[in-house]
N, C-alpha and C positions, 0 to 999 in steps of 0.2 A: 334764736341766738346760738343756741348750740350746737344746730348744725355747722355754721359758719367755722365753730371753731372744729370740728370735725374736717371739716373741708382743709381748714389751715394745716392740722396732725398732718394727714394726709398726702398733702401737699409738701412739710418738712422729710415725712418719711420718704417720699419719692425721690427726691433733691440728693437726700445722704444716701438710699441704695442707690440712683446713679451713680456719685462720687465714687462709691466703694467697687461698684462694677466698672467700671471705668481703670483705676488704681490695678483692681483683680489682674484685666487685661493688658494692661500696661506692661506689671509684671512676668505675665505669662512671658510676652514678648522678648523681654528681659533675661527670659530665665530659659528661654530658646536660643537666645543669640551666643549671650556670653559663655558657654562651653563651647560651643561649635567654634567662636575664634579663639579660645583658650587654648584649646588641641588642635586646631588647627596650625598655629604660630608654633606651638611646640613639637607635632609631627616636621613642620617645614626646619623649625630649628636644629631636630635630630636629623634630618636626613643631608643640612649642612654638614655637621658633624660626622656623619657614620658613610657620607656617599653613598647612599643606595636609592638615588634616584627621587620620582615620586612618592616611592609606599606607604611612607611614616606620614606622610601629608595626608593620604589618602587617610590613613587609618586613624589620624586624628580627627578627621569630617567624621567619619561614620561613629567613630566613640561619639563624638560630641554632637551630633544629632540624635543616637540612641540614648543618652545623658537628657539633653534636652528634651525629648519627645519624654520621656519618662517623667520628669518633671511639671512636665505639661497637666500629663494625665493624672496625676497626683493635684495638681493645684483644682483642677476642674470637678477632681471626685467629691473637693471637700467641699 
């Protein structure tokens, strides 16, 4: 009898670390996207304003993928 309910623990702990791996990755996702079109919309915005072409565009992707990518690696260490 007790192993059964062994087997059930087991089976709830499983359930809820997916959920939370799941959630984790979600995030990540999240948390990779949303600077990258942050700075991106706002590189494009200054570069309406200031007329210098693409570069503020450009320099918003690479902030906000260095932003992101950093974040990433943060969420994964813990």
């Amino acid at each position: 009898m007790s192993k059964n309910n062994n087997d059930e623990g087991n089976s709830k702990n499983s359930i809820i670390s997916s959920f939370y791996l799941a959630g984790k990755y979600l995030g990540i996702g999240w948390l990779m996207v949303t600077p990258v079109v942050i700075f991106t919309f706002g590189g494009n915005f200054l570069d309406n304003r200031l007329n210098l072409g693409y570069f503020m565009t450009l320099m918003g992707l690479m902030i906000g993928l260095f932003v992101g990518i950093i974040c990433t690696v943060r969420i994964l260490k813990s």
